[in-house]
MDTraj code that builds the backbone (N, CA, C; nanometers):
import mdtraj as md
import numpy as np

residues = "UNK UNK UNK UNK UNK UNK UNK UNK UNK UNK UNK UNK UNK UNK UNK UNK UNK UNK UNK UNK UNK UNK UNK UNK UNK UNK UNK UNK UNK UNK UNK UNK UNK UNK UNK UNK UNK UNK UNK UNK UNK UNK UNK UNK UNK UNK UNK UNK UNK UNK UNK UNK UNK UNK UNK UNK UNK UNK UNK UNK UNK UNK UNK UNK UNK UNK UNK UNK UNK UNK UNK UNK UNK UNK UNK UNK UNK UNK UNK UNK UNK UNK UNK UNK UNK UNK UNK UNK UNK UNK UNK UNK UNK UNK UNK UNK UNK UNK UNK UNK UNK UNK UNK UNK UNK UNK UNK UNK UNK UNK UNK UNK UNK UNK UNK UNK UNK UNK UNK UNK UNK UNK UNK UNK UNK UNK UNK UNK UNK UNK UNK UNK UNK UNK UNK UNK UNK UNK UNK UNK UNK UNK UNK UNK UNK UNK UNK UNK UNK UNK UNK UNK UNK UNK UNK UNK UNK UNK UNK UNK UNK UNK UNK UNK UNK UNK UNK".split()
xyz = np.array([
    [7.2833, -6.4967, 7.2745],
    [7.3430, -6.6229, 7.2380],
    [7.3364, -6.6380, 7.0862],
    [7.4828, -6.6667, 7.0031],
    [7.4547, -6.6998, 6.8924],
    [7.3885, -6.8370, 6.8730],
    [7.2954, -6.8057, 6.7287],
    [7.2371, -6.8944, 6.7019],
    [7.2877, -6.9454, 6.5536],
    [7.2681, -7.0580, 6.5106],
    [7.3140, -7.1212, 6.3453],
    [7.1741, -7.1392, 6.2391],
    [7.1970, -7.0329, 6.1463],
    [7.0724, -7.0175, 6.0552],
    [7.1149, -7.1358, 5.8947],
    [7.0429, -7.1640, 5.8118],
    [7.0687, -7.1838, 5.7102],
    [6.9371, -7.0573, 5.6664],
    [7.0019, -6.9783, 5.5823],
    [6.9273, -6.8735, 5.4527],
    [6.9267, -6.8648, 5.3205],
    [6.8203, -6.9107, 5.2837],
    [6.8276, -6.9138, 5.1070],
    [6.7428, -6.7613, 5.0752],
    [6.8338, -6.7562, 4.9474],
    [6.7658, -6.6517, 4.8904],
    [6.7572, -6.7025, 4.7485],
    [6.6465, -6.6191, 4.7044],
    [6.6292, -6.6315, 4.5431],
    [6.5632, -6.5344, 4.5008],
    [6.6381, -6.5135, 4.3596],
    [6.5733, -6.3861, 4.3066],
    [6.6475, -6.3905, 4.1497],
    [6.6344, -6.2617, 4.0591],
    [6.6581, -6.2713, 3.9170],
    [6.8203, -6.2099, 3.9949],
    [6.9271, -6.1987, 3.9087],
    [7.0625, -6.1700, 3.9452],
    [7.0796, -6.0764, 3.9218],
    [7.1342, -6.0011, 4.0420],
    [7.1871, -5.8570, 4.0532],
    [7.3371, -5.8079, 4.0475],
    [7.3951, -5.7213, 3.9927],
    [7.5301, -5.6942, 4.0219],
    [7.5886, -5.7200, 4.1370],
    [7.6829, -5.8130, 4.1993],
    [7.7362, -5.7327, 4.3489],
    [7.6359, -5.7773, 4.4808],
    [7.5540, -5.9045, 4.3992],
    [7.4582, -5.9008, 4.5349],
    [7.5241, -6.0025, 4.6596],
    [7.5871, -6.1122, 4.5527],
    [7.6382, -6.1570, 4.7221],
    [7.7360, -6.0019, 4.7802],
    [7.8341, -5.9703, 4.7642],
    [7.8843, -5.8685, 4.8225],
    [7.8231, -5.8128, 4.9487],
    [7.6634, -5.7620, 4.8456],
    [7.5609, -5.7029, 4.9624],
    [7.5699, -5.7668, 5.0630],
    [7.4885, -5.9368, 5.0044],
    [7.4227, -5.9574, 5.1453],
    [7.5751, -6.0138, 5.2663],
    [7.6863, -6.0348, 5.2230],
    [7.7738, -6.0251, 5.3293],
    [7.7520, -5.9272, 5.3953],
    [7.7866, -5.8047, 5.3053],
    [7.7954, -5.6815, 5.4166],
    [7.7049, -5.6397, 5.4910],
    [7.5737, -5.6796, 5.4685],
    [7.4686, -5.6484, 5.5890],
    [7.4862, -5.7562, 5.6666],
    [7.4975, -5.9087, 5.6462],
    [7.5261, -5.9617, 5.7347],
    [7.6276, -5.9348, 5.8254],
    [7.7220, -5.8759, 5.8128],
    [7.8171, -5.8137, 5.8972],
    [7.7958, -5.7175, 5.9683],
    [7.6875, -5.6334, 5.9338],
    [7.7084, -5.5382, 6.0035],
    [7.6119, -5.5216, 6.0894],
    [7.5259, -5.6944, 6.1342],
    [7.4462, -5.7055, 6.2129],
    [7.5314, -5.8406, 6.3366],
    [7.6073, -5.8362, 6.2710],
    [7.7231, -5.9214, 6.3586],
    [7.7213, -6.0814, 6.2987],
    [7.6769, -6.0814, 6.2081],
    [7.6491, -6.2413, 6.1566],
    [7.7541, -6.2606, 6.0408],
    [7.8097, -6.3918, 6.0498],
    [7.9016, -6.4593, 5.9987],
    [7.8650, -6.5919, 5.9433],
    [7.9355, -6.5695, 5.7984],
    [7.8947, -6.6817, 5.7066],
    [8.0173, -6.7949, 5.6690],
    [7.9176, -6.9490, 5.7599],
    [8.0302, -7.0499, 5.7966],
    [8.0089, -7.1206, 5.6404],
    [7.9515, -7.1251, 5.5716],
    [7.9689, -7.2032, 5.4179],
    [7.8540, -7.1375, 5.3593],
    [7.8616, -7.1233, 5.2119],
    [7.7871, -7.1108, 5.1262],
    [7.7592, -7.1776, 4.9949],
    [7.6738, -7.1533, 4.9110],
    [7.6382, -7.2127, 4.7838],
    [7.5539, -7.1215, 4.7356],
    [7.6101, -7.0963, 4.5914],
    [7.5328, -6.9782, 4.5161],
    [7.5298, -7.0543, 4.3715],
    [7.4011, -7.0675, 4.3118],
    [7.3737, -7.1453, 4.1983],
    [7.3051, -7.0128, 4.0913],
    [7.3562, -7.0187, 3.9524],
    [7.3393, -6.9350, 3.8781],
    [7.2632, -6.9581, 3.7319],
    [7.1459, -6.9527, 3.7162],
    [7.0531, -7.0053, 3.5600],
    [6.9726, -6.9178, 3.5306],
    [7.0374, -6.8796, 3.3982],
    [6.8956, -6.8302, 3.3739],
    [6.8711, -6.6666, 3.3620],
    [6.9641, -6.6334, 3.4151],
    [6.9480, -6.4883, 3.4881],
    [6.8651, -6.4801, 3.6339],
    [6.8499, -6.5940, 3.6650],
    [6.8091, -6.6293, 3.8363],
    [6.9013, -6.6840, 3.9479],
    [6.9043, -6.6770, 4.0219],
    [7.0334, -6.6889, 4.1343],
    [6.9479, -6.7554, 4.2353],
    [7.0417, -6.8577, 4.3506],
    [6.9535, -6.8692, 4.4469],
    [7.0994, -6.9346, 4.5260],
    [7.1069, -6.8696, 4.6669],
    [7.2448, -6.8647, 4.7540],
    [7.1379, -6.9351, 4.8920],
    [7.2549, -7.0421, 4.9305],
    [7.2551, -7.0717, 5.0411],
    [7.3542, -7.0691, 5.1564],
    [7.3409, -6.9800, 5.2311],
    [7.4579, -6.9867, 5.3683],
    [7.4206, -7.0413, 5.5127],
    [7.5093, -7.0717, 5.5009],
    [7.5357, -7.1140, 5.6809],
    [7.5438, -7.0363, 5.7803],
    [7.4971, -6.9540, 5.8787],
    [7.5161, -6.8468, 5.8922],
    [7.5027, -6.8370, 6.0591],
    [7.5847, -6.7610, 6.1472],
    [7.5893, -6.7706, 6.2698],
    [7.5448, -6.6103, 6.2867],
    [7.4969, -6.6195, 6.4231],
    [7.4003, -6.4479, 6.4381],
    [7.3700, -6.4590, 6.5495],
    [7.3252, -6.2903, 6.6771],
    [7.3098, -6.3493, 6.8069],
    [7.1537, -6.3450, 6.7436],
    [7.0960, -6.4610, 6.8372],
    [6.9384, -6.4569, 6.7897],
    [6.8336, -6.3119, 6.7806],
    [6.8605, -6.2141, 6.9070],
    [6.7688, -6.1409, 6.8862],
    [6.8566, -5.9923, 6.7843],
    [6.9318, -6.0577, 6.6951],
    [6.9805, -5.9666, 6.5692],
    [6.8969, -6.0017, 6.4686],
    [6.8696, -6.1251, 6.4378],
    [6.7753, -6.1759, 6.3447],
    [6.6838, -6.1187, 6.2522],
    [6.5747, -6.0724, 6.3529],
    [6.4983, -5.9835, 6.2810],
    [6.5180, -5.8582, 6.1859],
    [6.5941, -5.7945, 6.2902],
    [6.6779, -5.6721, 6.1630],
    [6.7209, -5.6901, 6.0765],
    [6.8312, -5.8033, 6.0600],
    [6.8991, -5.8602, 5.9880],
    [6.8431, -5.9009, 5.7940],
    [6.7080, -5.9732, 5.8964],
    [6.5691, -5.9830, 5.8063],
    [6.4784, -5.8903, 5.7460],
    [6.4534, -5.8085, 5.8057],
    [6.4328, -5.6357, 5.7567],
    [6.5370, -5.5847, 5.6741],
    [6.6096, -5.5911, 5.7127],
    [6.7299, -5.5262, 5.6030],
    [6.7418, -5.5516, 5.4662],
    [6.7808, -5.7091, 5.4920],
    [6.7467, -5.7762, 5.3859],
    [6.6563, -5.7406, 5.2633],
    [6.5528, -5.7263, 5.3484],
    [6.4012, -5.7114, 5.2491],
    [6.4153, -5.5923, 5.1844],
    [6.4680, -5.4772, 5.2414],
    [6.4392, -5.3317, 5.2271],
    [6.5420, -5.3399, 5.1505],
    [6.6576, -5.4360, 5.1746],
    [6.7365, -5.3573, 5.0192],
    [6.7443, -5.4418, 4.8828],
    [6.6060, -5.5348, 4.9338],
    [6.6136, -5.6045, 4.8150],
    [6.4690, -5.7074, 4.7879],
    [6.3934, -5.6072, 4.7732],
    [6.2530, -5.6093, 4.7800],
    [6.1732, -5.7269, 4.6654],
    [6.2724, -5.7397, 4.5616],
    [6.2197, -5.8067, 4.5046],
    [6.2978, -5.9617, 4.5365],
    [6.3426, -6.0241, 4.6027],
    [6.4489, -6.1281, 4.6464],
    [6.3248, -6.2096, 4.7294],
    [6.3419, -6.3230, 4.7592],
    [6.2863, -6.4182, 4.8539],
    [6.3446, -6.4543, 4.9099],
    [6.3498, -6.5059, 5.0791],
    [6.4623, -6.5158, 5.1881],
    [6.3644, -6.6261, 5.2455],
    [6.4141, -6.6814, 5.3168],
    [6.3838, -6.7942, 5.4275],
    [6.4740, -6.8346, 5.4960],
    [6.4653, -6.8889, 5.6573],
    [6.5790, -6.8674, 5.7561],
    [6.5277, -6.9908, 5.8489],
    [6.5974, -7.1004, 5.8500],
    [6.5521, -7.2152, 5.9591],
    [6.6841, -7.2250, 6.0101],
    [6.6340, -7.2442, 6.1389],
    [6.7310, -7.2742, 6.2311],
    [6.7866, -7.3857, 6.2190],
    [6.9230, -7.4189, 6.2264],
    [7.0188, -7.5583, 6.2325],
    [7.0377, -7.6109, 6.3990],
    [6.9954, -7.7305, 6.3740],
    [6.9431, -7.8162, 6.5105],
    [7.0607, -7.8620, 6.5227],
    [7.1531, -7.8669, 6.6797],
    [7.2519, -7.8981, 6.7334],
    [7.2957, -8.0083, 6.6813],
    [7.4489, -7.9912, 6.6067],
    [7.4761, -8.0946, 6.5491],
    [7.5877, -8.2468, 6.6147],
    [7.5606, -8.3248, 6.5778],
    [7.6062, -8.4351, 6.6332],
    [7.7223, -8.4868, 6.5365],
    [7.8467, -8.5388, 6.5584],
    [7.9038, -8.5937, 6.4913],
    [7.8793, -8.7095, 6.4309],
    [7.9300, -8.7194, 6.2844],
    [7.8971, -8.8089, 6.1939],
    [7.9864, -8.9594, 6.1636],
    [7.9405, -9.0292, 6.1694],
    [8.0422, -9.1402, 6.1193],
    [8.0568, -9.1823, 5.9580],
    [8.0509, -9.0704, 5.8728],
    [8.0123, -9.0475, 5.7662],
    [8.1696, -8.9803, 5.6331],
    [8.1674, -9.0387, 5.5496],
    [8.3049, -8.9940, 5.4695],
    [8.2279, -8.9612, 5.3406],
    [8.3138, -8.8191, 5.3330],
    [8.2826, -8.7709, 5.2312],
    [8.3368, -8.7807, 5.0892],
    [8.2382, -8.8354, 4.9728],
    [8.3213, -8.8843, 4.8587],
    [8.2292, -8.8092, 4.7244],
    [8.3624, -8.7907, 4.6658],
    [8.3276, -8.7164, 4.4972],
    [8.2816, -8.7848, 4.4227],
    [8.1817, -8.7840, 4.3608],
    [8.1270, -8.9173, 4.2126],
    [8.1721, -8.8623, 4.0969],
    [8.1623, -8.8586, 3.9739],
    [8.1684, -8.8435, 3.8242],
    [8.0770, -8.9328, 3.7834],
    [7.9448, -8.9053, 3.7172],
    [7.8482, -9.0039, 3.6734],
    [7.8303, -8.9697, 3.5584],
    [7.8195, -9.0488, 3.4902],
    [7.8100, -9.0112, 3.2818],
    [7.7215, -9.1440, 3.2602],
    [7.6012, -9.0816, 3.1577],
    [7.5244, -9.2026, 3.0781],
    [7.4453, -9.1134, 3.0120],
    [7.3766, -9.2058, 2.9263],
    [7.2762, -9.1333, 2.8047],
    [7.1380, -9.0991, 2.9241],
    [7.1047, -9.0058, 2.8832],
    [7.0141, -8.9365, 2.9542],
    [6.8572, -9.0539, 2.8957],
    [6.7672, -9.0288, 3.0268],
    [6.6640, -9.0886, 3.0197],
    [6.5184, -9.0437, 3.1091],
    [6.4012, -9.0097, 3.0988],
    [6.3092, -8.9943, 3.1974],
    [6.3427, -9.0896, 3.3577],
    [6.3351, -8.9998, 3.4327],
    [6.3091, -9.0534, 3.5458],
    [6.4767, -9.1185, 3.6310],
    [6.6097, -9.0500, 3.5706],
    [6.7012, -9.0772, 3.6169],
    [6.7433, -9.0048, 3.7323],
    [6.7416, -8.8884, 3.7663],
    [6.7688, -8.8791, 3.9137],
    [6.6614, -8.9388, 3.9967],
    [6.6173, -8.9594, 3.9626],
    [6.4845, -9.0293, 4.0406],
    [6.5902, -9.1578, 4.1113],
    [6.5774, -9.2797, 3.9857],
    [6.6739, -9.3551, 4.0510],
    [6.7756, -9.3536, 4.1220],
    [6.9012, -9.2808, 4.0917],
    [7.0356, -9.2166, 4.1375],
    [6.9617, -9.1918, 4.3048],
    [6.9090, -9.1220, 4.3182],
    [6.8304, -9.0848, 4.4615],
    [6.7697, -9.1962, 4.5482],
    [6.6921, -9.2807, 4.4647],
    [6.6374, -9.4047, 4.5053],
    [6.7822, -9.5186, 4.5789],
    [6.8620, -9.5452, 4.4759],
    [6.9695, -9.6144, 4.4670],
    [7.0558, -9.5151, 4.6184],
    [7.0470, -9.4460, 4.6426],
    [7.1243, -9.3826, 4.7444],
    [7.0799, -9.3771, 4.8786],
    [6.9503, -9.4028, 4.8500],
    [6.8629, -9.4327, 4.9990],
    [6.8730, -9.5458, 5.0483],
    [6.8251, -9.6432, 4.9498],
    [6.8495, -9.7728, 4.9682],
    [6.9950, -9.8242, 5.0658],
    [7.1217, -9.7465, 5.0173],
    [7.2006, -9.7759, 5.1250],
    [7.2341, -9.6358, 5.1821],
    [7.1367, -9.5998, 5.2166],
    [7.1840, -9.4360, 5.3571],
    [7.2723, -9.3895, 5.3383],
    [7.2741, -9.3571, 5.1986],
    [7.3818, -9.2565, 5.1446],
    [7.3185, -9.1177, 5.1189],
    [7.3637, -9.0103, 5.2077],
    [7.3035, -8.8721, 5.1512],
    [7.3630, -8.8265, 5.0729],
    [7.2946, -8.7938, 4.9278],
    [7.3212, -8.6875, 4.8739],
    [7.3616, -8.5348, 4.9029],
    [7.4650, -8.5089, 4.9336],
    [7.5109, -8.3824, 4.9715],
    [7.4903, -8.2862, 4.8604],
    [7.5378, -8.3170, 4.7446],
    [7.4976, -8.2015, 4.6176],
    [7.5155, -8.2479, 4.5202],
    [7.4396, -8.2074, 4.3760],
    [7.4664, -8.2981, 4.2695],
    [7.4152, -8.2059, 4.1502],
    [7.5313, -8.1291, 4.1098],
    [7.5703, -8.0595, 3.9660],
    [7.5580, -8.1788, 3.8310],
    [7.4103, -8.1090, 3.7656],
    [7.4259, -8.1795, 3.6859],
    [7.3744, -8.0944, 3.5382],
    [7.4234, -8.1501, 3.4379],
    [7.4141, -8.1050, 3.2934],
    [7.3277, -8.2037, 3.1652],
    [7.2571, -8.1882, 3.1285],
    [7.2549, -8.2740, 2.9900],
    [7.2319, -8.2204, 2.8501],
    [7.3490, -8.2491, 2.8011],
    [7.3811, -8.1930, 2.6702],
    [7.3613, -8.3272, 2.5716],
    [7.2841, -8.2050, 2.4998],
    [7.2095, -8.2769, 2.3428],
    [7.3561, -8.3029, 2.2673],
    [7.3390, -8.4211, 2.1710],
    [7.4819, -8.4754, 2.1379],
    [7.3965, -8.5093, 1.9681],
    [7.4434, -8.4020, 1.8765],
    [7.3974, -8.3650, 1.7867],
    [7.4739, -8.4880, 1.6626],
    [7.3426, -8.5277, 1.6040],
    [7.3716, -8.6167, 1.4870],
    [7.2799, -8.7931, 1.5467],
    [7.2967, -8.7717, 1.6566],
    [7.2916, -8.8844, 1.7295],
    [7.1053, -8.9091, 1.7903],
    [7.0696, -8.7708, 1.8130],
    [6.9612, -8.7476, 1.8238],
    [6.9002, -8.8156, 1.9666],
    [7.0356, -8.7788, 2.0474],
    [6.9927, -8.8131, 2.1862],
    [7.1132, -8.6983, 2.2970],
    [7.0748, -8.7410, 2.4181],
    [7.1147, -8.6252, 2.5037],
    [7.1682, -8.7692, 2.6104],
    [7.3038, -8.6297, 2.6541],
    [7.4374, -8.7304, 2.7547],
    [7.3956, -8.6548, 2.8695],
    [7.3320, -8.7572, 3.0052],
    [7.3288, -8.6458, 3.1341],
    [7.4864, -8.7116, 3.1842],
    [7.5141, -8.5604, 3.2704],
    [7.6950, -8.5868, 3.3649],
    [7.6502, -8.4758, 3.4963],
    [7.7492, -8.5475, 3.6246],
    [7.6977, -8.5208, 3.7030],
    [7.7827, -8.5282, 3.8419],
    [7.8180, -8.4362, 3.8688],
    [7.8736, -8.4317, 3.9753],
    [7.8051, -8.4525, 4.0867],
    [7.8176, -8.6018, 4.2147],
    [7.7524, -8.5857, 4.3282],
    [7.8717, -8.5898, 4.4090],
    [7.8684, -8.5362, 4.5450],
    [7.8958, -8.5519, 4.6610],
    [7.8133, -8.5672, 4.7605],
    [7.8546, -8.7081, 4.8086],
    [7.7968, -8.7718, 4.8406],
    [7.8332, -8.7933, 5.0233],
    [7.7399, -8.8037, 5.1322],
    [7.8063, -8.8605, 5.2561],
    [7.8073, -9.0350, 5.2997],
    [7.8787, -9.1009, 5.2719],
    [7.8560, -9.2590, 5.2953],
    [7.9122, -9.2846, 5.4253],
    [7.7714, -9.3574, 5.4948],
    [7.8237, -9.4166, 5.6038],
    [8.0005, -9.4925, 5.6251],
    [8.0319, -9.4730, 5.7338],
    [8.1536, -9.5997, 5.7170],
    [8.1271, -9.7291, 5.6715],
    [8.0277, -9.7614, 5.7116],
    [7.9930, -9.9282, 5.6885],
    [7.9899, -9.9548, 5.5767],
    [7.9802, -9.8425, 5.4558],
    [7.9792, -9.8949, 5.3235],
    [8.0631, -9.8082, 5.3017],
    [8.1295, -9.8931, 5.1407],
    [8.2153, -9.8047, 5.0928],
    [8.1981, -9.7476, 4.9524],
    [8.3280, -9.6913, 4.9483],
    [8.2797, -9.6495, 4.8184],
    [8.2325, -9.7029, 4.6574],
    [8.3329, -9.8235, 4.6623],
    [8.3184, -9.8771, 4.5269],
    [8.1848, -9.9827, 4.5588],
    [8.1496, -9.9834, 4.6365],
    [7.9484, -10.0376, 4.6930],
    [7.8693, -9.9453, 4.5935],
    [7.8827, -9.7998, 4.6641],
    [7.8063, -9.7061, 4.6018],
    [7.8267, -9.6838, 4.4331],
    [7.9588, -9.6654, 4.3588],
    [7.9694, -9.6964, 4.2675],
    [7.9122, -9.8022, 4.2022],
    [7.9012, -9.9346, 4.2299],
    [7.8578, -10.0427, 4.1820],
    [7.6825, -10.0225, 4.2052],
    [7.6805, -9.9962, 4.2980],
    [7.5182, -9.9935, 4.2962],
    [7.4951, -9.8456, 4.1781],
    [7.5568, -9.7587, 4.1348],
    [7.4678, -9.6516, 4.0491],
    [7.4944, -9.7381, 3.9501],
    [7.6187, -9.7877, 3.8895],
    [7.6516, -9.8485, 3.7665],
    [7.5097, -9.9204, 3.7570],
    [7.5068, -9.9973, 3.8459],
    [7.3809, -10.1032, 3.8439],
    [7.2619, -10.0714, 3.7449],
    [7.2656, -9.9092, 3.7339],
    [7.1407, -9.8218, 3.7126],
    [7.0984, -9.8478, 3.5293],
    [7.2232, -9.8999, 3.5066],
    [7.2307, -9.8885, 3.3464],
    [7.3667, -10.0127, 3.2837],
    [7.3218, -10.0348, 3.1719],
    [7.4820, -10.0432, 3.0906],
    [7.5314, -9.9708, 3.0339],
    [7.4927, -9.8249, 3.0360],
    [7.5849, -9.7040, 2.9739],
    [7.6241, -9.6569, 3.1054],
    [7.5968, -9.6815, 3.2109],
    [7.6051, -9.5696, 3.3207],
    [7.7798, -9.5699, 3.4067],
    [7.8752, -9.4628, 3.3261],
    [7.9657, -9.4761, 3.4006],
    [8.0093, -9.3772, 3.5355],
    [8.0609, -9.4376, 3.6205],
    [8.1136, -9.4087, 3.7544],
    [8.2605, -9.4073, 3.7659],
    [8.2738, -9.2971, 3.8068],
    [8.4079, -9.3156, 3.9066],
    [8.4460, -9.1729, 4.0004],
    [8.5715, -9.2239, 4.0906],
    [8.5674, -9.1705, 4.1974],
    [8.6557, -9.0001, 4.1872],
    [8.5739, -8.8908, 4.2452],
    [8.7271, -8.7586, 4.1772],
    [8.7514, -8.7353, 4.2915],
])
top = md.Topology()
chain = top.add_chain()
for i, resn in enumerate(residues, 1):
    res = top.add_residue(resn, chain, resSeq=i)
    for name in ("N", "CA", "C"):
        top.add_atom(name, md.element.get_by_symbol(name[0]), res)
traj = md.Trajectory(xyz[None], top)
């Protein structure tokens, strides 16, 4: 019986490595339903979605290791999923950077049961000025019951530099 893995890996970046790990995943019969591969540094760290019959697993996991010994892997199983009453929305967030701001942004998102799905973010030093601009891509899952320009208004809330809007 197939089973649904999420697998992260991390390690320093290799030529060609996602490539790899598709192709061993394939050739243990496992198929990759979404991914995310984040790149800093000269360090990498990929997350897939990944369908497999369960007792392939292990090999799969051996393989892994043996062709890439210096990499870190971890593999939890994805618990039967239920449909969501949930819409998915793009942010654009811009403000002067400050201690302890995703903190809030996160706080502010709980508060109304909004998950953070993913959130690309940058802060660039803004020279002369002698301060730093964080920007920030979230995607976000918001219940139906709230909407979007809620969630907007509540990050704005966060600041009077803090701008929002929807991509």
């Amino acid at each position: 019986m197939k089973k649904t893995f999420v697998t992260t890996v991390s390690g320093v970046t290799e030529p060609g490595i996602i490539k790899s790990l598709a192709e061993i995943t394939r050739k243990h019969g496992g198929e990759w339903l979404m991914s995310k591969v984040i790149k800093l540094g000269g360090h990498f760290t990929a997350l897939f979605e990944m369908t497999i019959e369960a007792e392939s697993l292990p090999q799969l996991e051996s393989d892994f290791e043996a062709h890439f010994p210096a990499m870190y892997f971890s593999y939890d199983l994805v618990a039967q999923r239920t449909p969501s009453a949930y819409q998915e929305v793009k942010l654009q967030f811009d403000c002067n950077d400050r201690p302890g701001l995703t903190r809030d942004i996160d706080n502010a998102m709980a508060d109304l049961e909004v998950e953070l799905e993913s959130l690309d973010s940058h802060r660039v030093a803004v020279i002369g000025m002698g301060t730093a601009v964080f920007s920030s891509t979230l995607t976000l899952a918001i219940p139906e019951s709230i909407t979007s320009q809620r969630v907007i208004e509540s990050l704005e809330g966060l600041g009077e530099d803090v701008r929002v809007s929807q991509i």
